[in-house]
N, CA, C and O of each residue as an XYZ file, in Angstrom:
404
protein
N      -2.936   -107.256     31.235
C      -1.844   -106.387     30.807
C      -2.429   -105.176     30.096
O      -3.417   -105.234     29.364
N      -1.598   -103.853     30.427
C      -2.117   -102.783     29.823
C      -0.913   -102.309     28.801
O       0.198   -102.839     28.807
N      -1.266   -101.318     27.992
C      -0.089   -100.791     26.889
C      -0.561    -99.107     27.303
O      -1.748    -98.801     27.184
N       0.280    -98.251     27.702
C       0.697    -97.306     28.282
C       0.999    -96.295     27.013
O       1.729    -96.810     26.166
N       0.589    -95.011     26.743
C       1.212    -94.410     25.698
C       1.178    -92.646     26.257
O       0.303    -91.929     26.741
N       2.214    -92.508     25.991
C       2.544    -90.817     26.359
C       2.883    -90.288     25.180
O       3.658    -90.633     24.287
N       1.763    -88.893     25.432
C       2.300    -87.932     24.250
C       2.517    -86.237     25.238
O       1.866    -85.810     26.191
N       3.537    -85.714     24.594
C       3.514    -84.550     25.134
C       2.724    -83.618     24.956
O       1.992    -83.679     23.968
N       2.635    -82.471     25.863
C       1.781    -81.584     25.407
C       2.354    -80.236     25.386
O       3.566    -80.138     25.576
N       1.552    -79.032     25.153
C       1.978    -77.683     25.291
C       2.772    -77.523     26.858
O       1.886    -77.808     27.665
N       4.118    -77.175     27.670
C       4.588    -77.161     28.184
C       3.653    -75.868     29.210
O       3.095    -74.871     28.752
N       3.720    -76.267     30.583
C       2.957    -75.476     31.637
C       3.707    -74.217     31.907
O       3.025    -73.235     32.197
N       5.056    -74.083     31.858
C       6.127    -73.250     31.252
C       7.391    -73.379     31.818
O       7.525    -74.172     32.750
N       8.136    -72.875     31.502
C       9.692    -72.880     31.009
C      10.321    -74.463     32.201
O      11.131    -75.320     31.849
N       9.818    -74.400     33.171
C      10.285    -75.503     34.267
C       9.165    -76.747     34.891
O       9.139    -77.372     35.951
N       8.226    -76.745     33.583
C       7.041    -77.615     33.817
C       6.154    -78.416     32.373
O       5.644    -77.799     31.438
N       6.173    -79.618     32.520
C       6.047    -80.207     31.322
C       4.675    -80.483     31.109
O       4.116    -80.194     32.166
N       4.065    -80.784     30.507
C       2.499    -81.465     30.900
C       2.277    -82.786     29.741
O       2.656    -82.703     28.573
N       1.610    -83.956     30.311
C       1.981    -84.970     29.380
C      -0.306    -85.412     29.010
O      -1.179    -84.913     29.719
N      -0.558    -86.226     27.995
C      -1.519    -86.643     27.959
C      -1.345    -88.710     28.161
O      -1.725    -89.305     27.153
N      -1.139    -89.078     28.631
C      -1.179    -90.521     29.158
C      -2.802    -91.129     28.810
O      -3.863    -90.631     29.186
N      -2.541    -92.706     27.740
C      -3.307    -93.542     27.933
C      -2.749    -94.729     28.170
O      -1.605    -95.176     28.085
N      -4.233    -95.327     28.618
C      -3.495    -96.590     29.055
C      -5.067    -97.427     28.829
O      -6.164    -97.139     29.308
N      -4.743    -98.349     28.075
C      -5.524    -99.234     27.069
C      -5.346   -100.811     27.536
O      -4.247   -101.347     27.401
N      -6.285   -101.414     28.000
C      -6.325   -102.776     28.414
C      -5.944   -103.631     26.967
O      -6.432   -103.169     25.935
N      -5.254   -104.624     26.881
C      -4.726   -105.473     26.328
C      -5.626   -106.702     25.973
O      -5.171   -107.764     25.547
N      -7.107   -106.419     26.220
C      -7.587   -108.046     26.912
C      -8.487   -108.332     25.166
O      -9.102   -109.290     24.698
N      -8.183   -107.147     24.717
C      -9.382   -106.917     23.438
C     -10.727   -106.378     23.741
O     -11.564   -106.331     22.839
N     -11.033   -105.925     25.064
C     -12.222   -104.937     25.338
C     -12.252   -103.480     25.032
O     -13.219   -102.725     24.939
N     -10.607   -103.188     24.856
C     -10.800   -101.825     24.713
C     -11.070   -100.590     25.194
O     -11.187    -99.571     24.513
N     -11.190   -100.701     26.616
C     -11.388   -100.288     27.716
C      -9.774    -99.358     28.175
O      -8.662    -99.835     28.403
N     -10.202    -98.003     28.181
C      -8.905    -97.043     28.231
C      -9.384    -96.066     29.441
O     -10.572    -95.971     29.753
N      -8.506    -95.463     29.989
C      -8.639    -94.128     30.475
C      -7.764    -92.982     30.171
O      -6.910    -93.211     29.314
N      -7.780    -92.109     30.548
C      -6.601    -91.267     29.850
C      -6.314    -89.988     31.413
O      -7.093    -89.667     32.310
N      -5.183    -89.653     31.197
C      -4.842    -89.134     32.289
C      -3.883    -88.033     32.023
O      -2.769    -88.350     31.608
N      -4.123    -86.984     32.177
C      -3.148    -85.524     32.239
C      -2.249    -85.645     33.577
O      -2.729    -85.556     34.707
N      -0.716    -85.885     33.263
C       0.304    -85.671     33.965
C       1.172    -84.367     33.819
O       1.088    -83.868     32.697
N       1.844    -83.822     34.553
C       3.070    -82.723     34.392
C       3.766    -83.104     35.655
O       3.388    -83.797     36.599
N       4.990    -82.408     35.403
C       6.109    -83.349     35.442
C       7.356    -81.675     36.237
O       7.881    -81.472     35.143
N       7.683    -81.151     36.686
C       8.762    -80.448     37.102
C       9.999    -81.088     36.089
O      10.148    -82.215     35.617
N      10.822    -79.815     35.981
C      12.094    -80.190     34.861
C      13.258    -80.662     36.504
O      13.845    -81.743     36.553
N      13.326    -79.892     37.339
C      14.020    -79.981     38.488
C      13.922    -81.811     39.119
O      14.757    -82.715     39.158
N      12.930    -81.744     39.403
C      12.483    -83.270     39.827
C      12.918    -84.311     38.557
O      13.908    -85.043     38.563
N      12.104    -84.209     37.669
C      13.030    -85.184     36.288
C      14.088    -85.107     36.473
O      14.238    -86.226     36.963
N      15.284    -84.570     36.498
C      16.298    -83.956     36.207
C      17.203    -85.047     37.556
O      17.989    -85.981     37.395
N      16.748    -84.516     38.625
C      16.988    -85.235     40.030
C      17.108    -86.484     39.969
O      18.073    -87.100     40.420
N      15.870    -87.119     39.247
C      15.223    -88.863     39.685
C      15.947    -89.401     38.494
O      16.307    -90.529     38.831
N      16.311    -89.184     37.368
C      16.625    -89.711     36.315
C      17.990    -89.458     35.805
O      18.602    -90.358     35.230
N      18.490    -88.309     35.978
C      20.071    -87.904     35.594
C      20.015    -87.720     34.002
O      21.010    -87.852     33.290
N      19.174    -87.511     33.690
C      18.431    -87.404     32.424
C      19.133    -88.474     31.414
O      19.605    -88.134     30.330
N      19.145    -89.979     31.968
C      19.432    -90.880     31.154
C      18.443    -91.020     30.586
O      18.466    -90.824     29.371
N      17.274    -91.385     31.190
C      15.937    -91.397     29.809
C      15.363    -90.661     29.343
O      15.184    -89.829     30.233
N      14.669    -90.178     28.083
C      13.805    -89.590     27.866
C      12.327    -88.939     29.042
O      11.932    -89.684     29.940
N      11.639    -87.433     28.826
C      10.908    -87.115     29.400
C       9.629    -88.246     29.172
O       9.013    -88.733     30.119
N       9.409    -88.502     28.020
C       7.803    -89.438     27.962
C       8.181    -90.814     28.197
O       7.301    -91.650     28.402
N       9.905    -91.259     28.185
C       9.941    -92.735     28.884
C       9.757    -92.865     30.443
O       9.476    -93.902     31.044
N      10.011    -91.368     31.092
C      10.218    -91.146     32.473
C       8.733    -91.086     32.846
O       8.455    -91.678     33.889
N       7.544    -90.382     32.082
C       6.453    -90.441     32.507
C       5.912    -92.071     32.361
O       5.367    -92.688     33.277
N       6.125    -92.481     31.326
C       5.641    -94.124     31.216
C       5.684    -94.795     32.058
O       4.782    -95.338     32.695
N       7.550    -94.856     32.218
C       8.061    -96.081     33.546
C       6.761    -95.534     34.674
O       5.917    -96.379     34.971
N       6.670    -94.506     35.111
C       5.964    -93.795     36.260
C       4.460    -94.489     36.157
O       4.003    -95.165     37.079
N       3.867    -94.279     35.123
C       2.453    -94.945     35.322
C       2.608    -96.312     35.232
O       1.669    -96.867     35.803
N       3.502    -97.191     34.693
C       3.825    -98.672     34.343
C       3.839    -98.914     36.510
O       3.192    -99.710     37.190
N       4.888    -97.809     36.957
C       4.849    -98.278     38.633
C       3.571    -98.265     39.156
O       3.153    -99.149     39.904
N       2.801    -97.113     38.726
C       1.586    -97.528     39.693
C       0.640    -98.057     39.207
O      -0.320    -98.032     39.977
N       0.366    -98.732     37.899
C      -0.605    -99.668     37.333
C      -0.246   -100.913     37.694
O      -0.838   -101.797     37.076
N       0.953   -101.449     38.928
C       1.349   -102.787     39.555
C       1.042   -102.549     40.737
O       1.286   -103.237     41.728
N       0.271   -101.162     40.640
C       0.072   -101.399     42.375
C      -1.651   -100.496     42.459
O      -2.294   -100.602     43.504
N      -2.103    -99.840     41.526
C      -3.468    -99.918     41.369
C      -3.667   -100.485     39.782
O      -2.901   -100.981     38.955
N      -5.644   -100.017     39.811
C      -6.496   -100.303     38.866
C      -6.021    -99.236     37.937
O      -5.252    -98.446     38.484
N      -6.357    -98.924     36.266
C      -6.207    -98.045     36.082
C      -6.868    -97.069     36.050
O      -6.507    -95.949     35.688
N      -8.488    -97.587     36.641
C      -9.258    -96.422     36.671
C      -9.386    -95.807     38.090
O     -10.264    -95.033     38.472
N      -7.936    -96.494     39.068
C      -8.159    -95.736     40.322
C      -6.941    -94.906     40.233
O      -6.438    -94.393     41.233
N      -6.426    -94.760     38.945
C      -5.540    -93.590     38.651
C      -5.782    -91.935     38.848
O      -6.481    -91.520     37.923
N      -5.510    -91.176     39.524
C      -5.986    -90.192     39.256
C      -5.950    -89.498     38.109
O      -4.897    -89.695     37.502
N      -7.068    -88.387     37.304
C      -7.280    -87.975     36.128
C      -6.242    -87.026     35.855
O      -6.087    -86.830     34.650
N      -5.554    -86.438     36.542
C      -4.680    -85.482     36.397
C      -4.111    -85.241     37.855
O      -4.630    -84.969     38.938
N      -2.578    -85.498     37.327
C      -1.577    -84.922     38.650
C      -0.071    -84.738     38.079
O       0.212    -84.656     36.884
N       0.974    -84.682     39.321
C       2.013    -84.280     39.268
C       2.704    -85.192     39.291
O       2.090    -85.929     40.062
N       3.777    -85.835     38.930
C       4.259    -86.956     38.722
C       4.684    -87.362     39.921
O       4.408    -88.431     40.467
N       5.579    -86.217     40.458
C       6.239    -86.363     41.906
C       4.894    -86.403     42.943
O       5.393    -86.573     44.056
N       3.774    -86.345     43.056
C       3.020    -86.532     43.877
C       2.402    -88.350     44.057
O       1.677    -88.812     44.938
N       3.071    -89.093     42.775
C       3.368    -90.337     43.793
C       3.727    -91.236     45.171
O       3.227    -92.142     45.838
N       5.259    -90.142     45.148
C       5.765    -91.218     46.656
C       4.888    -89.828     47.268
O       5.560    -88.938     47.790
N       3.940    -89.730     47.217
C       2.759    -89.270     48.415
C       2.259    -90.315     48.991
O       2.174    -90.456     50.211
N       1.788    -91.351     47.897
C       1.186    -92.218     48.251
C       2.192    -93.596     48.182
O       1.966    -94.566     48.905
N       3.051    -93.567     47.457
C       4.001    -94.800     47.588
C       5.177    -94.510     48.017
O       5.662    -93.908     47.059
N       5.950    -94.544     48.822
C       6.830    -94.151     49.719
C       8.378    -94.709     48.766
O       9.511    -94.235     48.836
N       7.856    -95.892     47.894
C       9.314    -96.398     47.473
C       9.070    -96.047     46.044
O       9.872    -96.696     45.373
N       8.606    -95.591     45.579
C       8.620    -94.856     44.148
C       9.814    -94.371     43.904
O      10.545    -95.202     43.364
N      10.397    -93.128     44.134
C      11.556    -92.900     43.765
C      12.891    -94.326     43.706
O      13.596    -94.846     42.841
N      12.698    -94.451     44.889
C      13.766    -96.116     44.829
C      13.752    -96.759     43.801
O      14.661    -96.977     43.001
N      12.097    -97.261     43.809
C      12.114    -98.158     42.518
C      11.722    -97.373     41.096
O      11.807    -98.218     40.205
N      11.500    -96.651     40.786
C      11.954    -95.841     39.376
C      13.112    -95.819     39.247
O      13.577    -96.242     38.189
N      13.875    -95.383     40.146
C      15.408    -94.927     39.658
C      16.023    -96.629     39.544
O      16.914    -96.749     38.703
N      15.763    -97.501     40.050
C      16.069    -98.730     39.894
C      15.363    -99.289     37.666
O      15.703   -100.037     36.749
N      14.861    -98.799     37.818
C      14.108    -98.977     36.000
C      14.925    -98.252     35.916
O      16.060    -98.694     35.735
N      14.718    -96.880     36.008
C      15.658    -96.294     35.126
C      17.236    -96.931     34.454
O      17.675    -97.158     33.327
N      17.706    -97.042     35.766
C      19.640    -97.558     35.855
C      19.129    -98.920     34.942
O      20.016    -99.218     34.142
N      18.274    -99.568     34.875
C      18.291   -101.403     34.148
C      17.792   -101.024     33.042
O      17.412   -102.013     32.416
N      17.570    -99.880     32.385
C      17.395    -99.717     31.168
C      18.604    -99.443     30.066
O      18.332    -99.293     28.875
């Protein structure tokens, strides 16, 4: 199990967020990586209906793909929406967290 933590950062501008993401193994090794996300206000806005928060929306997001990779096969920096690039049901199942929250 990992523990996931988002902090925001200086905004990329007016319609673009940028987040700093760690994510810290649980096992007592201590073993982290850290990862620069940003985020479109349009796309948030879309996937979420802005029931949750921006840094709960980035969380749930890395919580989805740390059940389906390693966390060091995370990439170091990307776009949030450039997930269902690679996972096709991402949006589905985020917006499914989202609504059960």
């Amino acid at each position: 199990m990992v523990r996931v933590k988002v902090n925001t950062l200086s905004p990329l501008d007016s319609n673009r967020w940028s987040y700093l993401v760690e994510v810290t193994e649980n096992d007592g090794s201590g073993s982290q990586t850290r990862h620069k996300g940003n985020m479109d206000k349009e796309y948030y806005e879309k996937i979420s209906n802005g029931l949750i928060g921006t840094e709960d929306f980035v969380k749930k997001s890395l919580e989805f793909l740390l059940k389906r990779k390693d966390k060091d096969s995370i990439l170091k920096e990307f776009n949030i929406k450039q997930i269902r690039q690679y996972f096709t049901e991402y949006e589905t199942e985020i917006k499914k967290t989202i609504y059960e929250a």
